[in-house]
C-alpha positions in Angstrom: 17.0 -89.7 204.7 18.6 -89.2 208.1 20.8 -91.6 210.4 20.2 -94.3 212.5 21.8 -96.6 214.9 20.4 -99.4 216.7 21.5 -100.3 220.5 19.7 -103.7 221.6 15.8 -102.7 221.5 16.2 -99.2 221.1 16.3 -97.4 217.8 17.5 -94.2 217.0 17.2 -91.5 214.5 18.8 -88.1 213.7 17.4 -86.4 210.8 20.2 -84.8 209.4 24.0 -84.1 210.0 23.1 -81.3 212.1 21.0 -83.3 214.2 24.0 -86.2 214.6 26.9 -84.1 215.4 24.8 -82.0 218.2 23.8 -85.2 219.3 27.3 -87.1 219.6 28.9 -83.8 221.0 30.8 -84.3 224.9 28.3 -83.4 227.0 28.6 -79.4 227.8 26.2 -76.8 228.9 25.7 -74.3 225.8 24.2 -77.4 223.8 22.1 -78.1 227.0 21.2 -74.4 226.6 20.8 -74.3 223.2 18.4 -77.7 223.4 20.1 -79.5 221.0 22.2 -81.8 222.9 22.0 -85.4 223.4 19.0 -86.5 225.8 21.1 -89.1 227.6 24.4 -90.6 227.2 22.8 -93.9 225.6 21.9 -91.5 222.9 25.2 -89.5 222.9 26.8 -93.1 222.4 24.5 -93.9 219.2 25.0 -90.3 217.8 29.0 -91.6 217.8 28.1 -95.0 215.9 25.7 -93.2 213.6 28.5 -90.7 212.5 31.4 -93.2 212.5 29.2 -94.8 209.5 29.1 -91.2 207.6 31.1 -91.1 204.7 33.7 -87.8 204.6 32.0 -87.0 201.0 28.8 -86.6 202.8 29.8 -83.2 204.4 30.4 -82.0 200.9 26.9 -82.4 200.0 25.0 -81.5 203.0 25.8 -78.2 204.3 24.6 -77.6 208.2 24.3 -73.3 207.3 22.6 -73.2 204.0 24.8 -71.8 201.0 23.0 -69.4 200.0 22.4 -67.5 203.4 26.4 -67.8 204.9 29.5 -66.8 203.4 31.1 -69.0 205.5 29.6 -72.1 203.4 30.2 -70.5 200.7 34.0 -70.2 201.9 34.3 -73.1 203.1 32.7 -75.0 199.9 34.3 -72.5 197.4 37.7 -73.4 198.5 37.5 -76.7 199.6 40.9 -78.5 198.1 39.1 -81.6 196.0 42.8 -83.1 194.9 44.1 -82.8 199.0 40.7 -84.4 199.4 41.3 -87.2 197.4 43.3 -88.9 199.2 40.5 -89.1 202.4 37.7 -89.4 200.2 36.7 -93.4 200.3 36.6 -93.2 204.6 34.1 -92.6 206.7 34.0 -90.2 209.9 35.2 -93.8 211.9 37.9 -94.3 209.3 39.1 -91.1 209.2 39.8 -91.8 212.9 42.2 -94.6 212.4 44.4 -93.1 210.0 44.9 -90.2 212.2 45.6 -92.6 214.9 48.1 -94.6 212.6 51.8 -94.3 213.2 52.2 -93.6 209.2 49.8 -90.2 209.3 53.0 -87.9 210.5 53.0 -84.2 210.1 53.8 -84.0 206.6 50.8 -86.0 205.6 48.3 -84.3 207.7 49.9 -80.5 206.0 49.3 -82.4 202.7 45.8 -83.1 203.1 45.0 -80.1 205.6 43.4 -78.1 202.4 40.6 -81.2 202.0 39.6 -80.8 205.1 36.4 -79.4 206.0 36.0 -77.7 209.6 32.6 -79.7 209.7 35.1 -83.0 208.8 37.4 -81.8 211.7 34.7 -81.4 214.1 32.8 -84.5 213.6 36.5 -86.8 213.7 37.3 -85.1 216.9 33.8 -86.1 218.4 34.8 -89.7 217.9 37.9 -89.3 220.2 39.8 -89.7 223.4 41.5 -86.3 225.1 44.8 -88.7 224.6 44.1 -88.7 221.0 43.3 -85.7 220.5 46.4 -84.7 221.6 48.6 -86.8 220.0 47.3 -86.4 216.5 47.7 -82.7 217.5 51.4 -83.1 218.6 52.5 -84.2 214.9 51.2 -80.8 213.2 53.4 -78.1 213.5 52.0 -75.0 212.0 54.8 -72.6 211.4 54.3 -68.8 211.2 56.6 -65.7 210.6 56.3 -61.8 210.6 59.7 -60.4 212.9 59.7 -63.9 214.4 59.4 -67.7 213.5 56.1 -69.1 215.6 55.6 -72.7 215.7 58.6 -74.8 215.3 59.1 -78.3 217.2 60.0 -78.6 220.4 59.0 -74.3 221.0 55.6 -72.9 222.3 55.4 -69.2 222.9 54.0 -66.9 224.8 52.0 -63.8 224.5 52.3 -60.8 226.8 49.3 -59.5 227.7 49.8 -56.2 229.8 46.5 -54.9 230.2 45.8 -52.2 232.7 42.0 -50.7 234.0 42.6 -47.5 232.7 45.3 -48.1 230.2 47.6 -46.3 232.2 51.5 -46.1 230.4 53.2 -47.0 233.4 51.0 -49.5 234.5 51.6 -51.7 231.0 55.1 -51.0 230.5 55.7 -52.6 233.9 54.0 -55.5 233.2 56.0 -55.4 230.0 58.8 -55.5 231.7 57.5 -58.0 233.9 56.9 -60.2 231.4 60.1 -60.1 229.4 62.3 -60.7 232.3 60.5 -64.1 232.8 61.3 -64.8 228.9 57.8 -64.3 227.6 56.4 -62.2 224.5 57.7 -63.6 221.7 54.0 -64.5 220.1 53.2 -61.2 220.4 53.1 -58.5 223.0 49.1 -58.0 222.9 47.0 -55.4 224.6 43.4 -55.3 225.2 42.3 -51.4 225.4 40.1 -50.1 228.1 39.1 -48.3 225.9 38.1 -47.4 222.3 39.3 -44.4 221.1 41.3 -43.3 218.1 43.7 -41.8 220.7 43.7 -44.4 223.1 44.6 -46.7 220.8 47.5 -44.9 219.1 48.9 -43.8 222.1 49.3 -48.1 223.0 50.5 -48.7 219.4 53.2 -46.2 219.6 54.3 -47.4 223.5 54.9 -50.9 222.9 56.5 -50.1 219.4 58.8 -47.4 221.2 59.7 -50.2 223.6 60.4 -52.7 221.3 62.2 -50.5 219.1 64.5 -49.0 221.9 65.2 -52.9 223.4 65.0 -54.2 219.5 63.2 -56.8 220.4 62.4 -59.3 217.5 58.5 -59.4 218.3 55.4 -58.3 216.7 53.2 -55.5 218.9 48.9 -55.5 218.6 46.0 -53.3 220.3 43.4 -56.1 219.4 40.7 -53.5 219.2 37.9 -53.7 216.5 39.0 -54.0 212.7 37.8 -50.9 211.7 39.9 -49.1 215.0 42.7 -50.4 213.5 41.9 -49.5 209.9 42.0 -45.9 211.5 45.3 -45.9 213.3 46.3 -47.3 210.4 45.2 -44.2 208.1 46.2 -42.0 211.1 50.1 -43.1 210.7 49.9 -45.8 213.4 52.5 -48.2 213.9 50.3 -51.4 213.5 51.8 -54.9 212.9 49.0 -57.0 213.6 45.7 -56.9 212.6 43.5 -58.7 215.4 39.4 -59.4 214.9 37.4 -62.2 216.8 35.5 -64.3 214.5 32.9 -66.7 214.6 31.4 -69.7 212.2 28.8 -68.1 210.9 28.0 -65.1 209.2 25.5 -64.2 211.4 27.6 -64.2 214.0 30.1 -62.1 212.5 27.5 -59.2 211.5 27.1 -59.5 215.3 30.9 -58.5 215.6 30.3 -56.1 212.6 32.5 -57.7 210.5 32.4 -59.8 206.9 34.9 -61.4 205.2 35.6 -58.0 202.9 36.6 -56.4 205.9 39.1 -58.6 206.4 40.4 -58.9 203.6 40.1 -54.7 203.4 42.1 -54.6 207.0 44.8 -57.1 205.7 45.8 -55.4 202.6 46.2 -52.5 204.4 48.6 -53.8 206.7 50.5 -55.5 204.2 51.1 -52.3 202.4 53.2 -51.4 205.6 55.8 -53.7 205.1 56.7 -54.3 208.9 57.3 -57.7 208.7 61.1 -59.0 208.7 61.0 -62.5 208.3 57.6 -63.1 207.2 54.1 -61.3 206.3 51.4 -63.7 208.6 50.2 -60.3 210.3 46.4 -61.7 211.2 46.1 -62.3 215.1 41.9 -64.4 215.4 40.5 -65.0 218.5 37.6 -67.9 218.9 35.4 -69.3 221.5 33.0 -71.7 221.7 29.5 -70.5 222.5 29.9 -67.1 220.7 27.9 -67.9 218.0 25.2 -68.9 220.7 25.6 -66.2 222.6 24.6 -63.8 219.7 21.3 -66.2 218.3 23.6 -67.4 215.0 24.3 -70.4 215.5 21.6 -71.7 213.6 21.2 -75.0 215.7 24.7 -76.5 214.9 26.4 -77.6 218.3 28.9 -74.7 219.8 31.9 -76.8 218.4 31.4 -77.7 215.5 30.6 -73.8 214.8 33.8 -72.8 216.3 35.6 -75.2 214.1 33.7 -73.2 210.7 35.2 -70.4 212.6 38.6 -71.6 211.3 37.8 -71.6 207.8 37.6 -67.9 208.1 40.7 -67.8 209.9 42.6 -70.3 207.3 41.3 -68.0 204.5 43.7 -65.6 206.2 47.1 -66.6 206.2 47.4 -65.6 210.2 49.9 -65.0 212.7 47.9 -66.6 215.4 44.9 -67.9 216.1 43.9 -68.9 219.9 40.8 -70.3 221.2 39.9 -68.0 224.7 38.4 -71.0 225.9 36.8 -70.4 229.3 35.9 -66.7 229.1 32.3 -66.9 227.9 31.1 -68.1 230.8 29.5 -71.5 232.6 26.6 -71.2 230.3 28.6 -72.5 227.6 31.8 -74.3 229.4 29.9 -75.4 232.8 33.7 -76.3 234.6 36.7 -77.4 234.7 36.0 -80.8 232.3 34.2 -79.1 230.3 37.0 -76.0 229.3 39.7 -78.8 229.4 37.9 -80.7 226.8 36.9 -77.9 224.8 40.7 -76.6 224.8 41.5 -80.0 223.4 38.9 -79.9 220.7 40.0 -76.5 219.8 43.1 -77.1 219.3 42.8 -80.2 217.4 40.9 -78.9 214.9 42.6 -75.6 214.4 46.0 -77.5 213.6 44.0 -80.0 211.8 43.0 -77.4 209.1 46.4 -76.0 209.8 46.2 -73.0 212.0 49.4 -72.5 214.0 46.8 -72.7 217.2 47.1 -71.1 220.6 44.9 -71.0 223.6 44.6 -69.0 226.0 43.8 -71.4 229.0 41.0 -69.4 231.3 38.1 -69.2 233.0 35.6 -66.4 234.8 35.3 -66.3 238.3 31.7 -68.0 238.4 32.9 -71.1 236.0 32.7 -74.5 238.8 37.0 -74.4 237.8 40.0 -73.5 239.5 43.9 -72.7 238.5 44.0 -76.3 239.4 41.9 -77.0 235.9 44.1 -74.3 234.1 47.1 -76.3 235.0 46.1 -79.4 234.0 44.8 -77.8 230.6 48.2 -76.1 230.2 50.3 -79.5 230.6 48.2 -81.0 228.4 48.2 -78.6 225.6 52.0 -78.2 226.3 52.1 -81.7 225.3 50.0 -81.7 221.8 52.4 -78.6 220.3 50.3 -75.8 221.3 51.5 -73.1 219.1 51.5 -70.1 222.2 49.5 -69.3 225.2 49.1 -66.7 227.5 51.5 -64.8 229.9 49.5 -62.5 232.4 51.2 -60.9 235.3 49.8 -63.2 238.3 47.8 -64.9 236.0 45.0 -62.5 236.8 43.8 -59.9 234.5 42.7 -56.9 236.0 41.3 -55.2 233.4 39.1 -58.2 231.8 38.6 -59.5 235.4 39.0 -63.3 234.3 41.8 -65.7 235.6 44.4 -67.4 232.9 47.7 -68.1 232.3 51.3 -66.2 233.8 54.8 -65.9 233.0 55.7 -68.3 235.5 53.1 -70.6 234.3 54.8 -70.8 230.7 58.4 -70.9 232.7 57.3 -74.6 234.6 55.9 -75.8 230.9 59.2 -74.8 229.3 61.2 -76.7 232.3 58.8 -79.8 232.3 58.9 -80.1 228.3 62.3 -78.6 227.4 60.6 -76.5 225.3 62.5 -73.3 223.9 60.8 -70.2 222.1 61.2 -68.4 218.8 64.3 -68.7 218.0 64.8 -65.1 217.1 63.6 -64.0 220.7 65.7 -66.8 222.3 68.7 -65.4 220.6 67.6 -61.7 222.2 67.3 -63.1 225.6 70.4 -64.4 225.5 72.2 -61.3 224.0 70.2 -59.4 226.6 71.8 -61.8 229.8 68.0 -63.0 230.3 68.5 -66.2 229.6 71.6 -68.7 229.0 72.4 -70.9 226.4 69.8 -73.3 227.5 66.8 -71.2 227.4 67.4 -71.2 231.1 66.0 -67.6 233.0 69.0 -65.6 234.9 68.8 -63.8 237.8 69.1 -59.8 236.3 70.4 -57.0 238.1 72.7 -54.1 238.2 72.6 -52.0 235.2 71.0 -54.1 233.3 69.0 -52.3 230.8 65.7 -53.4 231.2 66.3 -52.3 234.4 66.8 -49.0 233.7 63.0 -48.9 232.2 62.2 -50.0 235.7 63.5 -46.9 237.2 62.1 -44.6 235.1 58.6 -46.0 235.7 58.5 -45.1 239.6 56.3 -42.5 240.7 
């Protein structure tokens, strides 16, 4: 059947849903790569009229990843909510856009239909819209989370500590532990990326930062976002794991590429459930995303780099997680070109995570040959702080030595609290306060003296 739009003398024509929402995709440079993007912004424009006339039913019917070859349409279709749905049904992709826009659509209504909502519905809305709007449709979803602390209330965003180190070095991460801490970050989760891959590598991170947070009692959740199965190991080895981290992608494809299915996660979950570390809550999954990784590894089966990233959240969804972030600029310029590009893609990201109900983070970043600065971070980071970003990233300097790519610091997340009054889990905010970190406010105090944390400072020189 295909779509069409008409613009004056010129006629055009998409031959199927896959076709139209590649073809009304922002301009970015893995479509460009991929050779599915719009040939010209005229066509770009009538890609966007052609899908505002697309009823939401129609993505029920025509799947862009055939059913029969991807679990993830089979996910996605198996579970779709058809009473959530309901209430959605009769608008189009252009209708869908005004009520999200209108006053009336607050944050209860968007949880109520969030379960009707397909990430290929999501994705195609989000095409239709303004960075404005998709921020403030974004700003009205909280997405609240729990395992030692609560994630995602109003008026908080927090902050994951990410102490990597070259060579995994003790020292070297529990100083930028303690760096992090005294500038009122971590309470997302305190999150390593190994150097390396072993079984002992990894333990021997597991059992630091738990011996940290145990001797500080700090009311925060620990990860060594290694593979799935590495953790499956330290788990069977007597590890103390509280999160279970995997990147994902949108298609199944793209997961075998990661060497992971849906039973694997599931597998890794129940296994960490059956630990019983959680306090307040049991979300213990930690997802990372990024556009283009689908590309990257031949999966993506000719659906534009967003709209795959989007399926990628009805994996996550399936999961019940912790947190979720889009690492939005670290594939490189042949996906994200610059700065415009990652800022919009951060935006996107976001939106549709929360729109599906994720409790989304981001972590706000680029690589060293992307055409962006900190100057585009920045202006990502303000804007996110302003649509309710669930948690972003807290690197020492912003820099991170071990993945050698530039993102967010603990000061960085300091001027976003100031600028937006915004606190952080409330558990953690109590700690920092009990700890003389922070006053009443939320406000960071000078430390010194004897101060405990301190103490872990001395004992970390040479």
């Amino acid at each position: 059947m295909g779509y069409h739009h008409t613009a004056g003398h010129r006629r055009y024509r998409f031959d199927d849903l896959r076709t139209l929402l590649a073809a009304a995709s922002p301009a970015r440079s893995g479509d460009a790569l991929a050779g599915i993007a719009a040939a010209s912004e005229a066509e770009r424009m009538a890609a966007r009229f052609a899908l505002a006339e697309v009823p939401l039913s129609r993505f029920l019917d025509e799947a862009l990843v055939p059913y029969e070859a991807d679990e993830i349409t089979r996910l996605i279709v198996d579970t779709h909510d058809a009473a959530a749905f309901a209430e959605i049904a009769h608008l189009t992709v252009g209708d869908f856009r005004e009520w999200l826009l209108r006053h009336e659509t607050d944050g209860e209504t968007l949880a109520r239909v969030a379960p009707g909502i397909t990430p290929e519905m999501a994705a195609a809305v989000s095409k239709l819209m303004r960075n404005q709007e998709l921020i403030l449709v974004a700003a009205r979803r909280r997405v609240v989370t729990r395992f030692r602390n609560t994630l995602g209330l109003p008026g908080r965003m927090a902050v994951r500590l990410q102490p990597n180190h070259p060579t995994d070095d003790p020292r070297g991460v529990a100083a930028a532990i303690l760096d992090g801490l005294l500038y009122g970050c971590g309470d997302a989760v305190v999150g390593i990326n190994p150097a390396g891959d072993s079984l002992v590598a990894i333990t021997d991170l597991l059992r630091l930062t738990d011996t940290l947070r145990e001797r500080f009692e700090i009311p925060t959740q620990t990860c060594v976002l290694t593979h799935v199965t590495h953790t499956l190991r330290a788990i069977e080895a007597g590890a103390p794991v509280d999160l279970v981290f995997q990147s994902i992608g949108g298609t199944e494809a793209t997961n075998r590429s990661f060497g992971i299915d849906l039973a694997l996660l599931a597998e890794a979950r129940a296994a960490a459930l059956s630990l019983g570390r959680g306090t307040v809550g049991d979300n213990l999954m930690y997802f990372e995303t990024g556009q283009g990784s689908a590309l990257s590894a031949g999966a993506h089966h000719g659906v534009d780099q967003q709209t795959v990233e989007a399926r990628a959240y009805a994996v996550a969804r399936h999961f019940a997680p912790l947190l979720v972030n889009t690492v939005v600029g670290f594939i490189g310029p042949e996906y994200l070109y610059d700065g415009r590009e990652i800022t919009r893609a951060g935006l996107e990201d976001h939106f549709c995570g929360k729109l599906l109900g994720l409790p989304m983070g981001c972590d706000v970043c680029y690589t060293n040959h992307a055409e962006a600065d900190q100057n585009d971070m920045d202006n990502l980071l303000v804007l996110l702080a302003a649509a309710g970003v669930n948690f972003v990233m807290g690197v020492p300097g912003a820099d991170d030595i071990m993945l050698n790519y530039q993102s967010t610091s603990f000061h960085d997340a300091a001027a976003m609290r100031q600028l937006f009054g915004l606190g952080r889990a409330p558990e953690f905010e109590d700690w920092l306060r009990r700890m003389g970190i922070a006053d009443d406010g939320g406000r960071l105090l000078p430390v010194a003296g004897r101060h405990p944390l301190l103490g872990l400072a001395e004992e970390l020189r040479p």
